[in-house]
Structure formats: C-alpha cells, structure tokens
C-alpha positions as CSV (number, residue, x, y, z in Angstrom):
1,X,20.6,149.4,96.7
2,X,22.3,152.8,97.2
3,X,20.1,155.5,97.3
4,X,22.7,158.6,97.5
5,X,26.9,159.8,97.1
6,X,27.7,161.2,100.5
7,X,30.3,163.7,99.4
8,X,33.6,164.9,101.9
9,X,35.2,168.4,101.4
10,X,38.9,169.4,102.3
11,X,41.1,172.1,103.0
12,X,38.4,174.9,102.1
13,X,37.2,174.5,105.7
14,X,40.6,176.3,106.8
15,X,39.5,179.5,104.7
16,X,38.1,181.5,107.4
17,X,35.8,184.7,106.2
18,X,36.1,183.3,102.5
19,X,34.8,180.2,103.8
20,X,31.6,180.9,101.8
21,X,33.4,182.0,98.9
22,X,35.1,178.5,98.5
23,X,31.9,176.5,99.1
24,X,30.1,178.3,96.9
25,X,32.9,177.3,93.7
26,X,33.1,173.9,95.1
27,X,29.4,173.0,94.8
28,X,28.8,175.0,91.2
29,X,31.8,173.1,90.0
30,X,30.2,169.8,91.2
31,X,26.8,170.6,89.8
32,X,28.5,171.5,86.3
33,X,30.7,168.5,86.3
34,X,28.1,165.7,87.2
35,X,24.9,168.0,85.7
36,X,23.0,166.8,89.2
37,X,21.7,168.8,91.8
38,X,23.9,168.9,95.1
39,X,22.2,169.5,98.4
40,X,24.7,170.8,101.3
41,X,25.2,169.7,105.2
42,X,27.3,170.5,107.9
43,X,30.7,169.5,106.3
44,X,29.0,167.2,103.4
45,X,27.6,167.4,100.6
46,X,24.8,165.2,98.9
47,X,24.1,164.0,95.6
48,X,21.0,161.4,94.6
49,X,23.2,157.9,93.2
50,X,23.6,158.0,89.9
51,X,25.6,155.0,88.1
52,X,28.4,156.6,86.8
53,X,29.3,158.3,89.9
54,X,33.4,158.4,89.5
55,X,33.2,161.4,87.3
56,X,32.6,163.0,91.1
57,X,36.7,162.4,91.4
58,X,37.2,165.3,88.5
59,X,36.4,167.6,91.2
60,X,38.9,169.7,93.1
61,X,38.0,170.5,96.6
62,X,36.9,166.7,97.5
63,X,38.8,164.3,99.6
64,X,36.3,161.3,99.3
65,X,32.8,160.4,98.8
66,X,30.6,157.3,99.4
67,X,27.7,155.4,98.0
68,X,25.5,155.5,100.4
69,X,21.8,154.3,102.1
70,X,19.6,156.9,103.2
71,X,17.0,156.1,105.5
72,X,14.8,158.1,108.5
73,X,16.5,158.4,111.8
74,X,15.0,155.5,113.3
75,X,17.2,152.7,114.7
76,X,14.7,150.3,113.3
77,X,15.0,151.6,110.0
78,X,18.9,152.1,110.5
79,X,18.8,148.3,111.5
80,X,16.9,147.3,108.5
81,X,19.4,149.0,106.3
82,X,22.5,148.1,107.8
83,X,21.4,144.2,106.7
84,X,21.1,145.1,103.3
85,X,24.6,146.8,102.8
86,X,26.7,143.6,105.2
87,X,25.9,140.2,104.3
88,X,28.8,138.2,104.6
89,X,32.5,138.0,106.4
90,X,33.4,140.0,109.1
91,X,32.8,143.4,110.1
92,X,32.0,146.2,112.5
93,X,30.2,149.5,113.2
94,X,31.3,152.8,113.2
95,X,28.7,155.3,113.7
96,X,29.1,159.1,113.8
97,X,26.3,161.6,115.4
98,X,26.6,164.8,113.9
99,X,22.8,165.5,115.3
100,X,23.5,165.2,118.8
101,X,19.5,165.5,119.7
102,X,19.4,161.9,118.6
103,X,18.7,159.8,121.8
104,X,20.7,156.9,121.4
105,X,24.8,157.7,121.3
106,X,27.3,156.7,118.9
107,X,28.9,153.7,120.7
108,X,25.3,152.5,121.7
109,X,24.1,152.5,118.1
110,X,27.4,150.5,117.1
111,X,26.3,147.7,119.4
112,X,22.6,147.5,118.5
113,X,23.0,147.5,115.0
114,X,26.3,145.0,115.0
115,X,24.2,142.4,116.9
116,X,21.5,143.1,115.4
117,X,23.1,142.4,111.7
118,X,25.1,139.3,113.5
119,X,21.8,138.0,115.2
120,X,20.0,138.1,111.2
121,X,22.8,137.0,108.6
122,X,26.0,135.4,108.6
123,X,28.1,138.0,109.1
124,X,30.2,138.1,112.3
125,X,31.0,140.9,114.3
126,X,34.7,142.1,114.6
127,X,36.5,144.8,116.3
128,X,40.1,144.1,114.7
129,X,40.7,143.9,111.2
130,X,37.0,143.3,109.6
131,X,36.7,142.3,106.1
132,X,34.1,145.4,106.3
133,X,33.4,148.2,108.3
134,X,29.7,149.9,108.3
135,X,29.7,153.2,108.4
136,X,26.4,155.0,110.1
137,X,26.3,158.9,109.8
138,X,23.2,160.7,111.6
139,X,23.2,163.9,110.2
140,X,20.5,167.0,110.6
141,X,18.3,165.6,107.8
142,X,18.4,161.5,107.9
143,X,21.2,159.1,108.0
144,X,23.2,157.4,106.0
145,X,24.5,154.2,105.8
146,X,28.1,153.4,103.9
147,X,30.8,150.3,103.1
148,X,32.9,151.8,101.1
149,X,35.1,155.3,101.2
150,X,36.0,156.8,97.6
151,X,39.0,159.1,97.6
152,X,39.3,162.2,95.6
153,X,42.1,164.7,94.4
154,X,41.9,167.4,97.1
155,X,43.1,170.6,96.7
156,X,40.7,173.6,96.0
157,X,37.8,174.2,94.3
158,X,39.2,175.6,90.2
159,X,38.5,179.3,89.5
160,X,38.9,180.7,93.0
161,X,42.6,181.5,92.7
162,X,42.8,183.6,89.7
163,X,43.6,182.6,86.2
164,X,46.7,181.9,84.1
165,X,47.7,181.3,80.4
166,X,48.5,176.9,79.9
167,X,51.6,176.7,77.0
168,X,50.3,173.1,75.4
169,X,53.3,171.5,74.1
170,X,53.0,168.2,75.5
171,X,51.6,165.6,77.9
172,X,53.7,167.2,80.6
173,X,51.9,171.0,79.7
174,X,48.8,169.2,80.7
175,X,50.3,167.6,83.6
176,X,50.9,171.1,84.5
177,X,47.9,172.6,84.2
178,X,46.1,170.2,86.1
179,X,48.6,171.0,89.0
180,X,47.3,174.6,88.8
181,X,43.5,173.6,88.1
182,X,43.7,172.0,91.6
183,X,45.4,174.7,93.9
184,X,42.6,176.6,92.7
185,X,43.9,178.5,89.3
186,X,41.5,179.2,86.2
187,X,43.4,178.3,82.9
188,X,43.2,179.6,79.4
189,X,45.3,176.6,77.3
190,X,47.4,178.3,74.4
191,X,49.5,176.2,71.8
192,X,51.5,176.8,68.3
193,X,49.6,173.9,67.2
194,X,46.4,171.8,67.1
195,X,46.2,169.9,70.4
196,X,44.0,167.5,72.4
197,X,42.9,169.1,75.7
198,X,39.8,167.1,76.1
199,X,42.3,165.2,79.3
200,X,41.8,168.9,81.0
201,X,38.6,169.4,79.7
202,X,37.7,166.4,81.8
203,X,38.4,168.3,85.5
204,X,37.3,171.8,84.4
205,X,33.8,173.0,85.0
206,X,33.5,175.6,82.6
207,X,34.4,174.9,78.5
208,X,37.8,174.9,77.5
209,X,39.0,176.6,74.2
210,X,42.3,176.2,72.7
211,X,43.9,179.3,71.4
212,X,46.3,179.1,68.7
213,X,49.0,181.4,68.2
214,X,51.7,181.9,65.5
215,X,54.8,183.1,68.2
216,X,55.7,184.3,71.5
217,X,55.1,187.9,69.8
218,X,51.3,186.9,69.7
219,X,51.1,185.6,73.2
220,X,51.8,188.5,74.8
221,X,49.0,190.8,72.8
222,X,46.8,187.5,73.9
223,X,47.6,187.9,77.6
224,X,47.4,191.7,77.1
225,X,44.1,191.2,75.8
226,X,43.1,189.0,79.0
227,X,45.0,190.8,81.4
228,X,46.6,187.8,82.4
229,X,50.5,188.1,83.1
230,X,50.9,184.5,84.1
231,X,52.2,181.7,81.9
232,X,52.1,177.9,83.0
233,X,54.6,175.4,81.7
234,X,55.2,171.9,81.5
235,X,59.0,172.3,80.7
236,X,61.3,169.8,83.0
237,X,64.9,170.5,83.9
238,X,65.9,168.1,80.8
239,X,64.1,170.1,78.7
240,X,64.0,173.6,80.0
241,X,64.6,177.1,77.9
242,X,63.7,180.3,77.8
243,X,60.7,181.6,76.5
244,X,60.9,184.8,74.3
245,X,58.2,186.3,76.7
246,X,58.4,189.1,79.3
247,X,55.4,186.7,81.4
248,X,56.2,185.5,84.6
249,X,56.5,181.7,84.2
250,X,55.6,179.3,86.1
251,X,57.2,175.4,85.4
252,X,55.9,173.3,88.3
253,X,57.6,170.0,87.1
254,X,60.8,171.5,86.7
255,X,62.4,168.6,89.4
256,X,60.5,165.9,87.6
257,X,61.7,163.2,85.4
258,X,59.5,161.6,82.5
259,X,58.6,158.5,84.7
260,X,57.3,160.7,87.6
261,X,55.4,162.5,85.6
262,X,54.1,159.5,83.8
263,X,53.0,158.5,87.3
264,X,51.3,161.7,88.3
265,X,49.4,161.2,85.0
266,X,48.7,158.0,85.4
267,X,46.7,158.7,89.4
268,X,44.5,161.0,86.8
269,X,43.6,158.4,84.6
270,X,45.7,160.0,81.7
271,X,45.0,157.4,78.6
C-alpha cells in the first residue's frame, strides 16, 4: 500500500556555502545507485516505492528513510490513509507541519486522526509505549503518511572529498575503504593480485575498476599518473609494516582487532 520512500539527509545540512555542493552529490549518487528518479523537499528527499528499496542504505549522506503513503493535504484523505497503514494493537500520532499554511496544527491533527483510526478499527490509542507510532508529515507538496523508520549509514555523500588510492589485500582493505567512501573520499582500488571488490562496488555510485600492479615501484608511477598522493590501508596494529612507498598512508583500523572489524563488516552486510 505504500506509495513512496520518504528519504532523511545528515550532516551535509551543516556545510554552509557548499551546502548545494553536497546536495547535489548526494542526490546523483542516489539516482545512480537505485536507477530512479529522486524529487527534493525542504530537508527530504523522495523517491516513488519500489520493492527492493534497501539498496537506498548503500548510500552515504542518509540517516533513514521510510515507506510511506502519499495522499493530498486533506485531513479527510489523511484520515482515510492513516486506517490503511494501523490496524491492530496500540499506537499513537505524531504529526509534523513543515507547511505551516495548513489550517489545522500538529497536535490537533494527532487527535483527529488518532480517534478517528480508534473510532474505525480495533486499534487503541496510546500515548506511552505503543506497539506503533504513525507518523503524518505535511510537507509543501502533499503528505505523507509512515509506520516504520529505516536507518542508514550517515556520513557524506562519496566523491565530494577528494580521491585516494585503496591497497586490496584483504577483507579489512575493503573495510577500509568503505570508511573513506563514507566521509566523503572517491577511491581508486589497487591490488598485486586478482580480487573481488564487487562488496565496494555495492556503495559506490560510479564503476569501480581494479588496477593490478606488479610492486610498490609501479604504484607510485600509477598515482603519478592520477595525481593522487594518498594511499588507503586496511593494515591493523597486528599486522602493520611499512610500505616501500613515499605515499602518505592512511590505516584507519590500525586500533582494531579482527573481531571488531568482523563486526563493522558485518553492520554492512559483508557476506
């Protein structure tokens, strides 16, 4: 019955004058990701519900998101809807009013629709701990109705912070370069050997092409090539060494143990 994924932004709303810059990333990096059209609101973003919806959580920049019922801005319509999404159990309303021109207020519209759903099903209306809580959001367009919140990765949008060179060596590497995908980083993923990356490949909006390389010697004419003098590692402080490489490098996991980062992995959906 969910007509539409009511999408929920971060930190990019702290950016100031690059504000723009950071929306801009975010919603060509959703679009690429999902292959569906994104419209924008005031502090949301909107896609039409399509079924396999989670890939939505591969994007950097989101907090959460919601399956959602959009209907006009009618409280006879919002009504109407609100007894399609609650039918059972306990519950209560919480409405936000993002279009303030809309005559009836936010704790007003909690108590129509709650008795209203109460008065029509045999749901029962709850202030503490429901089994449910409706969410009604009245934005500039329509509104839209919601049961359930989604949580995402956070972070910022990938390709806004500049880019840096991803050593593959292990499950940890990619660990790594995820870490950097979501502050914001672009990466370019270089190994000695043939390796899977289609785990990163999963959370990166453009296509993903594993360089091979022969020796530390190489890498360098590589990154001279790319002008990139940044190398990301997944080395720990069990298995750390030096690199015969005059990059900067960066080892994020360096305080990590294997079963931390086999839990980090894991909140990805690492297989």
């Amino acid at each position: 019955m969910h007509t539409h994924l009511l999408i929920r932004v971060g930190e990019i709303f702290l950016k100031g004058k690059n504000k723009n810059l950071f929306e801009n990333k975010l919603v060509d990096n959703l679009k690429k990701i999902t292959g569906k059209p994104v419209k924008k609101l005031r502090s949301r973003y909107v896609l039409e519900y399509f079924v396999n919806h989670c890939i939505i959580k591969n994007v950097f920049g989101l907090t959460s998101y919601s399956p959602a019922l959009k209907v006009e801005k009618d409280i006879e319509k919002i009504k109407e809807a609100a007894l399609k999404l609650v039918k059972k159990g306990t519950f209560k309303v919480e409405t936000k009013r993002s279009d303030k021109s809309f005559p009836i207020k936010s704790l007003e519209i909690n108590r129509i629709v709650g008795k209203y759903v109460e008065d029509n099903s045999p749901a029962e209306f709850r202030m503490k701990q429901p089994q449910l809580i409706l969410s009604i959001e009245i934005n500039q367009d329509l509104a839209y109705l919601f049961t359930e919140r989604i949580s995402c990765f956070g972070g910022l949008p990938t390709g806004v912070e500049g880019r840096v060179l991803l050593l593959v060596e292990d499950s940890a590497s990619l660990l790594a370069g995820l870490l950097f995908m979501k502050r914001g980083s672009s990466i370019y993923p270089v190994s000695f050997s043939k390796k899977d990356i289609s785990f990163l490949q999963n959370f990166n909006p453009e296509k993903l092409n594993l360089i091979i390389i022969k020796d530390f010697f190489e890498l360098e004419r590589f990154s001279e090539k790319k002008k990139i003098n940044l190398l990301v590692s997944g080395q720990t402080f069990k298995t750390y060494e030096q690199y015969g490489v005059g990059l900067t490098t960066f080892r994020p996991l360096i305080a990590y143990d294997q079963k931390e980062i086999k839990g980090l992995l894991s909140t990805f959906n690492f297989q």
